[in-house]
N, C-alpha and C positions, 0 to 999 in steps of 0.2 A: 702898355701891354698889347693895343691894338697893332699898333705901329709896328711892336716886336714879332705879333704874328704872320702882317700879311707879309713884314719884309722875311721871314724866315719859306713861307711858301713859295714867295717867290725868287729869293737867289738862286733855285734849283734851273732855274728854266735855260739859262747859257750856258748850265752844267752837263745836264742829264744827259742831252745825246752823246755828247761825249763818253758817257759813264757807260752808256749803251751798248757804245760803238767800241766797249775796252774787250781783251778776250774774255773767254767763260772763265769764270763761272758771273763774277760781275756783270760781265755784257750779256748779250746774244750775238748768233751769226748769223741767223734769219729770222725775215718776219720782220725786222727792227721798226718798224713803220706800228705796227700791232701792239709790239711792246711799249714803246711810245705812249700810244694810246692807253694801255691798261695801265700804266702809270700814272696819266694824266686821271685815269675816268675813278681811280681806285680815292685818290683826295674826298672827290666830290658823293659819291660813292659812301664812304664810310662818314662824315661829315653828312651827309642826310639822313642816313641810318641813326648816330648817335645823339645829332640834334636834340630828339624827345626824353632821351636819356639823362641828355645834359640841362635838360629843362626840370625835368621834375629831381635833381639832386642839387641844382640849383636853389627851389624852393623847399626841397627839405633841409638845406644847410644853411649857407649864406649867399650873395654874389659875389663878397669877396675872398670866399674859401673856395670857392667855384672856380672865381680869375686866378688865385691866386694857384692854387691844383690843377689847374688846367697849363699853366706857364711850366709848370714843372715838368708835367706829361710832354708839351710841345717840347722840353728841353731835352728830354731823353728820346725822344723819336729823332732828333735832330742830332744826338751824339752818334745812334744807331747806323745814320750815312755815313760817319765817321769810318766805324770797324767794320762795316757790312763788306763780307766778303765773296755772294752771290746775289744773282738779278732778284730773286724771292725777296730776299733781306731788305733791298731797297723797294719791293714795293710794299711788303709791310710793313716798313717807316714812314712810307709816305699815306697808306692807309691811317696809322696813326697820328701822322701830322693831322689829316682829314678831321678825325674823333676828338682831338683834344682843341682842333679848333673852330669846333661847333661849341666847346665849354668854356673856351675863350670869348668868343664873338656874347652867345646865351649870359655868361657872367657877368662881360664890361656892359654891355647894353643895361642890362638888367640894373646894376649898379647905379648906374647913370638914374635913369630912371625913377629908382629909388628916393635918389640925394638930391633929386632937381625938382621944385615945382615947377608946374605946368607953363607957367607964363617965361622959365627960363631955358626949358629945355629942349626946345630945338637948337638954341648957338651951341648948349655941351652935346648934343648928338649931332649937331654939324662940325665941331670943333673934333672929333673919335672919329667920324668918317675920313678928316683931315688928314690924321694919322693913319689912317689906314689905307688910305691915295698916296701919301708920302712914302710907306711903305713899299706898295705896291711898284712906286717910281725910280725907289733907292736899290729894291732888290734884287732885280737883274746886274742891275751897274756892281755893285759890289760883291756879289754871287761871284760875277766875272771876273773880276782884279783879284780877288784875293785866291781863288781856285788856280788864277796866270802864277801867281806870286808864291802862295803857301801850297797848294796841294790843295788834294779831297781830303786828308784826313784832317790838318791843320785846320782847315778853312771850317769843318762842320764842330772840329771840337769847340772853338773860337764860340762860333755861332751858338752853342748848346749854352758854354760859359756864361754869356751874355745875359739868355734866356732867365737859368739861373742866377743870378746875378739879378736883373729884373725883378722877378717872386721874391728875393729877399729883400731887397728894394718894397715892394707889396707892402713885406709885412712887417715892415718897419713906418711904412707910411698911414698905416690901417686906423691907429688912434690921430690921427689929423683930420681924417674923413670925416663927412660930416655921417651920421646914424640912420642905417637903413630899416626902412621902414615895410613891414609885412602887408597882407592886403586887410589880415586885420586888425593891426593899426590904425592903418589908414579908415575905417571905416569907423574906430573908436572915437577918433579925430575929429571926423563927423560928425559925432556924437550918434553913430546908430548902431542898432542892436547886433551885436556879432552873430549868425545862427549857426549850425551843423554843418549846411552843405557850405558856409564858405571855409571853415576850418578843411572841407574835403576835397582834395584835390581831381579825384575823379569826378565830382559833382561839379567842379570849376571848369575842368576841362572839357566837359560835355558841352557847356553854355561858351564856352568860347569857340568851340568847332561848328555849334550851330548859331552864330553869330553872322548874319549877312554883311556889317560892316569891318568885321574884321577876316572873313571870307572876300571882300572886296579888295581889302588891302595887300592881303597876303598874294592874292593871284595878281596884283599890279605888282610885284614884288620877282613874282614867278615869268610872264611875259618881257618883262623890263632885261632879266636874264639870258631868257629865250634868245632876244634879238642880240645879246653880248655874243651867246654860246655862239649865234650862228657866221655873223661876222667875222669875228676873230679868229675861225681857221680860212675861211672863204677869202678874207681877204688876203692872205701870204698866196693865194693863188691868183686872183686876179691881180695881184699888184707885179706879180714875178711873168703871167701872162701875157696882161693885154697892158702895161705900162714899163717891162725889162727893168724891172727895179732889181738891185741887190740886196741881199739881206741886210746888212747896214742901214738901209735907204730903207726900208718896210718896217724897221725897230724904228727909225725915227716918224716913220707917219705915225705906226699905231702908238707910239707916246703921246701923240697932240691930244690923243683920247685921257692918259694919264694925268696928264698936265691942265686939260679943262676940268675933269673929275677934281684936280686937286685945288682949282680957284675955285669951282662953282659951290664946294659943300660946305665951306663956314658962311659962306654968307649966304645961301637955302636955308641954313639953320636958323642964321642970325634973322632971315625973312619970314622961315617961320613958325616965330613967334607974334608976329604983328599983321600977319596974312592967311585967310583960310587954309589949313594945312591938307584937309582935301582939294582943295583947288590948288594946291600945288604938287601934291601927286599927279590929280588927273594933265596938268602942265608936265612934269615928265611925261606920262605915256607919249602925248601929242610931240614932244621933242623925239623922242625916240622912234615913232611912228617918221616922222620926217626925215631924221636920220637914216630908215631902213630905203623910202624915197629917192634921196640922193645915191644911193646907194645904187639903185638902177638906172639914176641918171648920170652916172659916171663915163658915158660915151661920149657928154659934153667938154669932157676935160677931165685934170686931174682935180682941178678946183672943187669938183662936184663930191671925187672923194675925200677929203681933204674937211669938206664940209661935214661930212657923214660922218665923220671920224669925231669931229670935234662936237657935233649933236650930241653922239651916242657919249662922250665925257660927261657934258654938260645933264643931258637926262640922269645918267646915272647918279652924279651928285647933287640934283633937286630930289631923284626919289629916295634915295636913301637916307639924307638928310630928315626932310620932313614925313615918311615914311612910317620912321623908328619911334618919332614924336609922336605922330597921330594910333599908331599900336597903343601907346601907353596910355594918352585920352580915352581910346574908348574900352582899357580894360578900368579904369577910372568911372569913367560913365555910366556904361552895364554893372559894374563889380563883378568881372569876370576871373576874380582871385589876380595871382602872383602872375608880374609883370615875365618872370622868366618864361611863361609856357608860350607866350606870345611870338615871343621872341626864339625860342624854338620852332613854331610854326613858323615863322618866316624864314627864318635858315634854310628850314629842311626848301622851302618853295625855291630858293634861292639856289639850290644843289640841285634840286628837279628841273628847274627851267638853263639851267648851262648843261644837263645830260639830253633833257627833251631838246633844247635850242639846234644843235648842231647836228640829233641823229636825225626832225622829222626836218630841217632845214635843208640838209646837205643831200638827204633823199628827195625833197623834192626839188632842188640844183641838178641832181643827177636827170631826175624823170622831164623836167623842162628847163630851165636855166637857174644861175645862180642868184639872177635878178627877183627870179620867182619865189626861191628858197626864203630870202631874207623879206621880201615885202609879204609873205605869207605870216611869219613873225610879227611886222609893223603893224600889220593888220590888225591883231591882234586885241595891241598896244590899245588900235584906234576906238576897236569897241568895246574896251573896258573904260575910256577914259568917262563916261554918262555914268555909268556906274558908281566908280569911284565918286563924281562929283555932286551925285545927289546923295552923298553920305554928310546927317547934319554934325 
């Protein structure tokens, strides 16, 4: 389900301008740069917003009625590219790609979560990040071929099919699963006393927002992002700039980013489980931090960027990996209820720092250089990573 999601977010990206660039009512004829953008920002956008939505419907049902309704929703926002026959249509598709894959992301974590004790679950939340790198790898490439091959309509009904196809898969696989476990279960498990405020989800979700440890993780979650948002457009500029790359040549750098993301997250996971898992959060910040570094020290060569590139991979699959684990420890720890609201706090952090990353990034690339923008981000990284590490 993971896999199916980010590869469905991301086949869009060798599409869209083209879709852009078709006449009205589908395209635009100006502006195209803006629309672009409102396209891009409408995902992350509604995916932040529905995040908390998908958290507490989550704990009122199941995570796999969650994952499972959430696959469905992705499927039908994903047939909508299919028939969409003005530029509105396609952004309120992708607004709802956005929504149902906050109840995707909120569902599977949660899930996991659930089914895994603690001593194994960082390898299955680094094994789901796996998929979700894979994903992220396959979805341009295939977006592209098949859109050359079949069309927009073929290529999205295909893609919806799939989806579908997937959720009934779900719910065929559902009695295999091993039995998820509520927070109070888990606490019966125990052997301790169930009371009121944990049965109360507003009473859970007060004590997890005023939780300093998991306040610490979410905002390493949110900076970690920050420095994605800002790189990632910065760089199709400076690499087109000051190294004459062509667009071919700048898909292939910024994959080495893909491609470390997708070695480094099963085995963070697999790491930890057997290594403090806040010291390997606050170990992404410092990679990512370095990452933003090389990233002004790119006048050295391209080597420098190249390095940066493969940093920012590599941070991203130590944090997310061991990340998702350590959320779940310490709503374990505290008893800060259902694993799913956690994991909606960090989503929505995860939408907020790729919208903050690139507008307060790019503004201050504008006001002083590009160099400035992105080590402004790193910076960040650098002084949350004390934070994060004095969390026991």
């Amino acid at each position: 389900a993971l896999f199916n999601d980010m590869l469905q977010l991301t086949m869009l990206l060798p599409i869209i301008h083209t879709l852009v660039s078709s006449p009205p009512p589908l395209g635009v004829t100006t502006n195209k740069e803006v629309a672009l953008g409102l396209f891009f920002a409408s995902k992350d956008l509604c995916q932040m917003c529905f995040a908390p939505i998908a958290g507490i419907l989550t704990s009122k049902t199941s995570a796999n009625a969650a994952l499972i309704l959430s696959t469905v929703g992705l499927g039908l926002a994903t047939f909508v590219f299919a028939e969409a026959t003005t530029f509105r249509q396609l952004l309120v598709a992708r607004g709802a790609q956005g929504a149902a894959s906050a109840a995707v992301m909120c569902g599977g974590l949660s899930l996991i979560a659930e089914t895994h004790p603690p001593d194994v679950r960082g390898a299955a939340m680094g094994l789901a990040q796996t998929g979700l790198a894979f994903g992220l790898l396959c979805g341009p490439l295939i977006g592209g071929l098949l859109f050359q091959r079949l069309g927009r309509k073929r290529t999205f009904r295909l893609a919806a099919g799939i989806l579908m196809a997937n959720a009934a898969g779900m719910v065929g696989l559902m009695g295999l699963a091993p039995p998820e476990r509520t927070a109070e279960e888990r606490k019966r498990e125990r052997g301790e006393t169930v009371t009121e405020d944990d049965a109360s989800l507003v009473a859970s979700s007060k004590r997890l927002l005023s939780n300093r440890d998991i306040l610490a993780v979410t905002a390493s979650t949110l900076v970690v992002h920050a420095v994605v948002g800002v790189i990632k457009p910065i760089s199709q500029v400076v690499l087109d700039a000051e190294f004459g790359m062509t667009m071919v040549k700048r898909s292939f750098v910024i994959s080495i980013a893909t491609v470390a993301y997708f070695i480094t997250a099963p085995f963070s996971g697999w790491l930890s489980d057997r290594v403090s898992r806040p010291r390997l959060v606050a170990l992404s910040l410092v990679l990512m931090s370095g990452s933003s570094a090389f990233f002004a020290l790119r006048h050295l060569g391209i080597w420098a960027f190249y390095t940066c590139v493969a940093l920012l991979g590599v941070a991203l699959g130590v944090q997310k990996s061991s990340s998702q684990s350590l959320l779940a420890d310490l709503v374990d720890k505290h008893e800060l209820g259902e694993y799913s609201m956690a994991y909606a706090l960090s989503d929505v952090a995860d939408s907020v720092g790729l919208i903050i990353g690139p507008v307060v990034g790019l503004w201050l690339g504008q006001v002083f250089s590009h160099s400035v923008g992105v080590l402004a981000m790193g910076a960040l990284c650098l002084l949350l990573a004390p934070v994060v590490l004095s969390i026991k």
